[in-house]
N, CA, C and O atoms as a printed pandas DataFrame, in Angstrom:
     atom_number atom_name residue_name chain_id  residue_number  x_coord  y_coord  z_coord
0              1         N          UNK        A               1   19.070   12.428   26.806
1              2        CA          UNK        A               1   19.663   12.689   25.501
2              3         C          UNK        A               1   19.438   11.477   24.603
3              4         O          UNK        A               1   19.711   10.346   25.005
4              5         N          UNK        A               2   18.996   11.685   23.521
5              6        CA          UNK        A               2   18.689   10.927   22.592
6              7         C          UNK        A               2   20.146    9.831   21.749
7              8         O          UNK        A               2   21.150   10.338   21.250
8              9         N          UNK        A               3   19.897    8.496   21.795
9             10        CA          UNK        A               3   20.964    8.152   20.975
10            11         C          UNK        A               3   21.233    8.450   19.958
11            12         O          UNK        A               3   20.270    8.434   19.192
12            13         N          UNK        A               4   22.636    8.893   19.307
13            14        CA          UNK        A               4   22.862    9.005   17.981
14            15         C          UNK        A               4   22.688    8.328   16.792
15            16         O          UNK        A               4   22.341    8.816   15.717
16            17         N          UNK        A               5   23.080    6.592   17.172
17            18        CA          UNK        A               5   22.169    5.904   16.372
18            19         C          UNK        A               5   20.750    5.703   15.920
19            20         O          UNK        A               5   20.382    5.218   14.850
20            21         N          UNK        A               6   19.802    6.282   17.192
21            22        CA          UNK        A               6   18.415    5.899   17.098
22            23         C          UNK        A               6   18.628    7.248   16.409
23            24         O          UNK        A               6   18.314    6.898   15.271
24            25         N          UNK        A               7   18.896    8.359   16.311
25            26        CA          UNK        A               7   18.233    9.502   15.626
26            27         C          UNK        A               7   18.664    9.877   14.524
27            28         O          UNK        A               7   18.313   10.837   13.837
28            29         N          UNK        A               8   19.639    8.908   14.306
29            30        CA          UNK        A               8   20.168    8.739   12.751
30            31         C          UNK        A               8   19.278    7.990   11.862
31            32         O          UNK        A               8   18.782    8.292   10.777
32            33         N          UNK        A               9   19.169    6.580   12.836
33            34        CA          UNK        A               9   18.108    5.633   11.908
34            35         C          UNK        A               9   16.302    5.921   11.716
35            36         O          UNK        A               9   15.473    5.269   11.081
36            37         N          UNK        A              10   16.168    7.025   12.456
37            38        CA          UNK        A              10   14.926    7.695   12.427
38            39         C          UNK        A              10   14.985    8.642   11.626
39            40         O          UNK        A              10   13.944    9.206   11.290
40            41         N          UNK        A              11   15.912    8.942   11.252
41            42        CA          UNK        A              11   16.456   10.245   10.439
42            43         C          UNK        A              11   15.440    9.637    8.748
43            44         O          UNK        A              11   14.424    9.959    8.132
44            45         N          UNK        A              12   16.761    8.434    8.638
45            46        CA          UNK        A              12   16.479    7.847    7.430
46            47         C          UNK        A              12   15.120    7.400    7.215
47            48         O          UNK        A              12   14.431    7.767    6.264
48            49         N          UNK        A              13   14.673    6.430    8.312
49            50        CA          UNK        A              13   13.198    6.137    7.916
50            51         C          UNK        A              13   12.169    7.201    7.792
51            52         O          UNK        A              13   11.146    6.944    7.158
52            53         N          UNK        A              14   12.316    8.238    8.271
53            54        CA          UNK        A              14   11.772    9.077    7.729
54            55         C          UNK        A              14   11.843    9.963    6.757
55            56         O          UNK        A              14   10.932   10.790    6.706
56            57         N          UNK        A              15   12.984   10.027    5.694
57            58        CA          UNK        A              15   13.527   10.204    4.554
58            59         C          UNK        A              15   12.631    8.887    3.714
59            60         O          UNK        A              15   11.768    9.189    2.890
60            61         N          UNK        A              16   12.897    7.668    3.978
61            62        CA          UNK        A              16   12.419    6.610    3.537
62            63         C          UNK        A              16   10.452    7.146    3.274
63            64         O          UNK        A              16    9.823    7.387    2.243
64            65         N          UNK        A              17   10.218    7.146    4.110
65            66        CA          UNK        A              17    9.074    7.404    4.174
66            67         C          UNK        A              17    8.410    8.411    3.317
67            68         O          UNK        A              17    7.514    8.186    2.504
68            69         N          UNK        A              18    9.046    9.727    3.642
69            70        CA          UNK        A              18    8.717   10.662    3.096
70            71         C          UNK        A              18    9.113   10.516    1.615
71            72         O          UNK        A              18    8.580   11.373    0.911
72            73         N          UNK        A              19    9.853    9.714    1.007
73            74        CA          UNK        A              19    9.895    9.509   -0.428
74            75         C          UNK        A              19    8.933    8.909   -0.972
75            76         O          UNK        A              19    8.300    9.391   -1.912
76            77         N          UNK        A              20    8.657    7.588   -0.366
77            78        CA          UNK        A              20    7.528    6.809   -0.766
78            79         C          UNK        A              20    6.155    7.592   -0.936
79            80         O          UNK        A              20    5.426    7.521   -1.926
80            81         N          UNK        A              21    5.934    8.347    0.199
81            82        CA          UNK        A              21    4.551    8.981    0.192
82            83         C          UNK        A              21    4.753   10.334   -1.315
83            84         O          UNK        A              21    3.755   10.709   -1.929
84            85         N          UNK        A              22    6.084   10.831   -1.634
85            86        CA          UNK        A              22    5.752   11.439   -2.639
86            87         C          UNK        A              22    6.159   10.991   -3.857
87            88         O          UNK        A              22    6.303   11.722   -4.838
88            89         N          UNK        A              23    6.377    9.665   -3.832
89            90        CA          UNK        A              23    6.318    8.703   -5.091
90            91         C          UNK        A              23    4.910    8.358   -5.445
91            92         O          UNK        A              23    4.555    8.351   -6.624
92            93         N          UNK        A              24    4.201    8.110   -4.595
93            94        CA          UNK        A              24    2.521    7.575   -4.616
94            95         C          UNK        A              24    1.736    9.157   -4.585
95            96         O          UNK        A              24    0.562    9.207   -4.952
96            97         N          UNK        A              25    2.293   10.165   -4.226
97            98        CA          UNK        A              25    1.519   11.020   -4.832
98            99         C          UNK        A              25    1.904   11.493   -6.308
99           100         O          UNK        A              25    0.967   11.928   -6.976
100          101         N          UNK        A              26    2.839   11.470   -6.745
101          102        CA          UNK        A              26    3.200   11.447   -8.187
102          103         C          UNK        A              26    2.790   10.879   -9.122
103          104         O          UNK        A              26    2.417   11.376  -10.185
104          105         N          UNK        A              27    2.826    9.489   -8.738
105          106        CA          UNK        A              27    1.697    8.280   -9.357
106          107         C          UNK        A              27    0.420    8.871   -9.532
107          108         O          UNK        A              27   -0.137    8.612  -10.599
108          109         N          UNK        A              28   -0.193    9.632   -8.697
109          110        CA          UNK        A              28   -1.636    9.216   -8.106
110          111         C          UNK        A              28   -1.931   10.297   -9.282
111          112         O          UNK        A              28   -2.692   10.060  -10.220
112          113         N          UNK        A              29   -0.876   12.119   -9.017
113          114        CA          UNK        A              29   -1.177   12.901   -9.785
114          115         C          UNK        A              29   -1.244   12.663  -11.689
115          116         O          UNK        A              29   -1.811   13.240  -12.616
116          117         N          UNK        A              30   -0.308   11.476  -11.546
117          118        CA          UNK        A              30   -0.314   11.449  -13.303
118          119         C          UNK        A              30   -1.435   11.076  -13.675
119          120         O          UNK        A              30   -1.784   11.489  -14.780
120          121         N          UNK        A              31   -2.330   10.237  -12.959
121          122        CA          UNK        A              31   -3.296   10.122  -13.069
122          123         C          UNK        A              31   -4.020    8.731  -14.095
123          124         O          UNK        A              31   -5.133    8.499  -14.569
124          125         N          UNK        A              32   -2.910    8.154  -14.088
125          126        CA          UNK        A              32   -2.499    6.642  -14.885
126          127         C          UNK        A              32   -3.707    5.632  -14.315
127          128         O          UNK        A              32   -3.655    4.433  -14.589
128          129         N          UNK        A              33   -4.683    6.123  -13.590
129          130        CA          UNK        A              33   -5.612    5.083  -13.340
130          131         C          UNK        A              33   -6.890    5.792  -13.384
131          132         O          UNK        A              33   -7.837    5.139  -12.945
132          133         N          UNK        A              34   -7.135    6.917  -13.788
133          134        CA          UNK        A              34   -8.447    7.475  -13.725
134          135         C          UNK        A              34   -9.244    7.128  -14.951
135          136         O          UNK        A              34  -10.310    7.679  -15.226
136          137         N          UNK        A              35   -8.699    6.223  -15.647
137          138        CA          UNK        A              35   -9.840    5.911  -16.886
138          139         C          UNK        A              35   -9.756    4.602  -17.219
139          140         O          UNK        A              35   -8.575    4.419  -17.512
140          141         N          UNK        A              36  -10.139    3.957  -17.294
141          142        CA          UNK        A              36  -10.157    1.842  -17.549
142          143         C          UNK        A              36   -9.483    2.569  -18.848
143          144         O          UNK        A              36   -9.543    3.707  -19.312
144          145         N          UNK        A              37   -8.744    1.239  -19.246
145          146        CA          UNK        A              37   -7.995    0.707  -21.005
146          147         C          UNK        A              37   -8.930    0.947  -21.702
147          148         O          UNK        A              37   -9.946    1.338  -21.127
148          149         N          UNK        A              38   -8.959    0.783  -23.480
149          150        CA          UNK        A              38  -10.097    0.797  -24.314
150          151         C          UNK        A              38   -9.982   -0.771  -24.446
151          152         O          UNK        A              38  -10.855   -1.362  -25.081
152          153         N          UNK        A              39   -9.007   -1.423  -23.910
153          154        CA          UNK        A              39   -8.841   -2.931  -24.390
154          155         C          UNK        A              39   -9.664   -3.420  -22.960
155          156         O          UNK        A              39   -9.472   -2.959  -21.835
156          157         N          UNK        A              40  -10.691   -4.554  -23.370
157          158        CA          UNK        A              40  -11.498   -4.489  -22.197
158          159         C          UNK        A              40  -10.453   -6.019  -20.960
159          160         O          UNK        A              40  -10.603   -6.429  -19.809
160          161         N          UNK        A              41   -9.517   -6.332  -22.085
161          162        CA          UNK        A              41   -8.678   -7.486  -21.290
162          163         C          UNK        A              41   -7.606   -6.804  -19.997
163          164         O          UNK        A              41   -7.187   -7.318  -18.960
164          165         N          UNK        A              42   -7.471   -5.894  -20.393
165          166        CA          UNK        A              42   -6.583   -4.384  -19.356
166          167         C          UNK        A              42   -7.822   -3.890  -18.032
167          168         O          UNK        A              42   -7.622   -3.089  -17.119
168          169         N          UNK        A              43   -8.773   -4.475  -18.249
169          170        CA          UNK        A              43   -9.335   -3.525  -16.779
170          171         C          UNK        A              43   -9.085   -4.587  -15.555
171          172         O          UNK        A              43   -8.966   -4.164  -14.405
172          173         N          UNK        A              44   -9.012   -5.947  -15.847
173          174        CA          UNK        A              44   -8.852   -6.154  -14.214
174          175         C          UNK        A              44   -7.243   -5.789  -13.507
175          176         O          UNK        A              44   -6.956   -5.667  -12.316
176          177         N          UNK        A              45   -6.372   -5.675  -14.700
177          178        CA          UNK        A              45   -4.773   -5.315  -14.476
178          179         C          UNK        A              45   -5.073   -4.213  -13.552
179          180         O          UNK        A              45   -4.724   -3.884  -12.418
180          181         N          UNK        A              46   -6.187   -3.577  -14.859
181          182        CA          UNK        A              46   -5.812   -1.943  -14.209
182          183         C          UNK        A              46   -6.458   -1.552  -13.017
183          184         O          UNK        A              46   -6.092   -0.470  -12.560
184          185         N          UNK        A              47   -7.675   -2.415  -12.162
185          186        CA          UNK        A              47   -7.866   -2.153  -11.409
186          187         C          UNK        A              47   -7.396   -2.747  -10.157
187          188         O          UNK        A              47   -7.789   -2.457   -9.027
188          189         N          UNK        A              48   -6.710   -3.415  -10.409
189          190        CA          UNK        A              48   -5.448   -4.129   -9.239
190          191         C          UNK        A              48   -4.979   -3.241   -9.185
191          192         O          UNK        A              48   -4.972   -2.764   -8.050
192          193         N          UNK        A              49   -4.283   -2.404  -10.284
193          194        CA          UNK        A              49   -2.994   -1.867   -9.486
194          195         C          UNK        A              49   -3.334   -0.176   -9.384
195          196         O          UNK        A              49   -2.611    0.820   -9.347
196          197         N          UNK        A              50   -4.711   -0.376   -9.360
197          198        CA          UNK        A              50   -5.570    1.342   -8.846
198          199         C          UNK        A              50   -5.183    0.897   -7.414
199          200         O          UNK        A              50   -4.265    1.372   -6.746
200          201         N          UNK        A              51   -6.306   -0.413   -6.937
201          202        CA          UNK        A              51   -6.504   -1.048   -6.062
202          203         C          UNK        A              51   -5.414   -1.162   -4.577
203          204         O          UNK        A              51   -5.509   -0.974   -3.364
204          205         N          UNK        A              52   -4.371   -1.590   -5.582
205          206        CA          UNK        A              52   -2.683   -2.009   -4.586
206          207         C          UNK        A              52   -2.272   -0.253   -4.431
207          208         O          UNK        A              52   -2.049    0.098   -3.272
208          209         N          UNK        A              53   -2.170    0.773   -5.453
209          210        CA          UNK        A              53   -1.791    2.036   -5.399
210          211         C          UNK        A              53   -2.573    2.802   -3.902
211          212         O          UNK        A              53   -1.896    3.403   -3.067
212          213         N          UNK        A              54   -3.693    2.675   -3.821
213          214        CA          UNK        A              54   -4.487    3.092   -2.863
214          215         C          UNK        A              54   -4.083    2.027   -1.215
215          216         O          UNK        A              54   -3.964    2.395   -0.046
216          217         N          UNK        A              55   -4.001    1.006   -1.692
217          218        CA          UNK        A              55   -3.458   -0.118   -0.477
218          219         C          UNK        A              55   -2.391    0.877    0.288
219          220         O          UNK        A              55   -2.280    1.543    1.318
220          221         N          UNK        A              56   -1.734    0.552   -0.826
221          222        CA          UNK        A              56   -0.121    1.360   -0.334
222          223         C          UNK        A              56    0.018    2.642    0.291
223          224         O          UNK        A              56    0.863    2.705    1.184
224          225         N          UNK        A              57   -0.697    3.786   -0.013
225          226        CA          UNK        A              57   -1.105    5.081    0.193
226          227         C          UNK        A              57   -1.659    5.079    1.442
227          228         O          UNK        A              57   -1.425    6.075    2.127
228          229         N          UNK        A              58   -2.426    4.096    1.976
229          230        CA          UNK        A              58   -3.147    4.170    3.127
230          231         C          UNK        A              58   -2.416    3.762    4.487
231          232         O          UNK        A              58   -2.438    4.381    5.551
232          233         N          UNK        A              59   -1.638    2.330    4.129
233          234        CA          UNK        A              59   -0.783    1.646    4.586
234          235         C          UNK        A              59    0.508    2.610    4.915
235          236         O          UNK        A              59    1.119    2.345    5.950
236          237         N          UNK        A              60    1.026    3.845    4.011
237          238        CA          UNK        A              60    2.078    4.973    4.343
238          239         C          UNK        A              60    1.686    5.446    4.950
239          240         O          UNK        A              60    2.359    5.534    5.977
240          241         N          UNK        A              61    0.533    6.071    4.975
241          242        CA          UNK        A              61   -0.017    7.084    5.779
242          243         C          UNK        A              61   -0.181    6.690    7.417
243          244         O          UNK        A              61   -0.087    7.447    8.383
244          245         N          UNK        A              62   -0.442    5.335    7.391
245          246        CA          UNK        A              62   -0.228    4.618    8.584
246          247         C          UNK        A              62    0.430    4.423    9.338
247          248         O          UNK        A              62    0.151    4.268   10.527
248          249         N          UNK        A              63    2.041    4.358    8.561
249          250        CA          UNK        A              63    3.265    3.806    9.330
250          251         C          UNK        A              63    3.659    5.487    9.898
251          252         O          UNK        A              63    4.185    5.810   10.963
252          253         N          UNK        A              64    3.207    6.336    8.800
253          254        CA          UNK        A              64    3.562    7.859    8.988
254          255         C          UNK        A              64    3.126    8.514   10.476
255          256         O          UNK        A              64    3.738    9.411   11.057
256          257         N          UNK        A              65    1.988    7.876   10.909
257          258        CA          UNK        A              65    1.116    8.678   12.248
258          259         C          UNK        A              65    2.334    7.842   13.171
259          260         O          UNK        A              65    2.921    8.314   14.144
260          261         N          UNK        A              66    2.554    6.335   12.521
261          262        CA          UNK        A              66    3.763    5.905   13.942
262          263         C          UNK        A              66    4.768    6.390   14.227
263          264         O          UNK        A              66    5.257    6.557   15.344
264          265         N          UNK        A              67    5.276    6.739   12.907
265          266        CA          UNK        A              67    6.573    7.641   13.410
266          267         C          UNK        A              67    6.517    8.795   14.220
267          268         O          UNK        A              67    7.149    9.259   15.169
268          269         N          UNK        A              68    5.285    9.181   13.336
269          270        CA          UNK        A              68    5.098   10.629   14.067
270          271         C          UNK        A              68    4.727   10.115   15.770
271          272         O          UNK        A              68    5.751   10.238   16.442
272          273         N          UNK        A              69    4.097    9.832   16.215
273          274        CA          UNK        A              69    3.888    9.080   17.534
274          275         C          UNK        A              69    5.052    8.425   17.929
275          276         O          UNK        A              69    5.717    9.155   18.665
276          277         N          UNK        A              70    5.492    7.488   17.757
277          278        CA          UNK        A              70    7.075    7.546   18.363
278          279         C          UNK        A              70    8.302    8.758   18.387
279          280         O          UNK        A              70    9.076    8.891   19.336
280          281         N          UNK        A              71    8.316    9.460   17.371
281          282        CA          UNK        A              71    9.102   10.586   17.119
282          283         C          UNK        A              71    8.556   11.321   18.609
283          284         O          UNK        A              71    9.281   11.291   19.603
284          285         N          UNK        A              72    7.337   11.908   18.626
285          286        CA          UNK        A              72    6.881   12.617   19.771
286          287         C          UNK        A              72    7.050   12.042   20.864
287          288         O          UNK        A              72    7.291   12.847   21.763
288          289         N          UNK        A              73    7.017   10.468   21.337
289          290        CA          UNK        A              73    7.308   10.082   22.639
290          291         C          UNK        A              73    8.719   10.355   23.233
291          292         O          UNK        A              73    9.048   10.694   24.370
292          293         N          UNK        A              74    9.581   10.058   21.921
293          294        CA          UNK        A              74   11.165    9.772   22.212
294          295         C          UNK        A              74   11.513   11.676   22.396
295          296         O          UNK        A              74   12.343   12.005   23.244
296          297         N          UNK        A              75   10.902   12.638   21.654
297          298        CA          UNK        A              75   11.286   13.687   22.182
298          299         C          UNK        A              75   10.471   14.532   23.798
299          300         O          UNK        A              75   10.614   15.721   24.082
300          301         N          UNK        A              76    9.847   13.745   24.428
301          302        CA          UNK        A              76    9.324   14.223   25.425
302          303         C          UNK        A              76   10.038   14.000   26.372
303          304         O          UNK        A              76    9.714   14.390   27.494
């Protein structure tokens, strides 16, 4: 039987999680990085934070397969 604490605090991080990943798809859909500035002093901003947006996205998706992989061990 599973602890109540551990499946509480798994509860949340995966609430946690699952927000983040549809915060960065919200971002991604507005679509706030698909065209450089007309100001040419705005493109290295803007491609940092294309850059860090995609970091982050990949990096969720990452921690996401762990949960999911721990989630599946702890229920076997």
């Amino acid at each position: 039987m599973a602890d109540p604490r551990s499946t509480a605090i798994g509860g949340l991080l995966q609430d946690a999680l699952n927000l983040s990943l549809a915060t960065v798809r919200a971002i991604d859909a507005m679509d706030s990085f698909g065209h450089l500035p007309a100001d040419p002093r705005l493109h290295d901003a803007h491609n940092d934070g294309a850059t860090l947006l995609h970091q982050l996205h990949l990096r969720l998706h990452a921690i996401e397969a762990e949960v999911s992989s721990i989630s599946q061990g702890h229920s076997a």
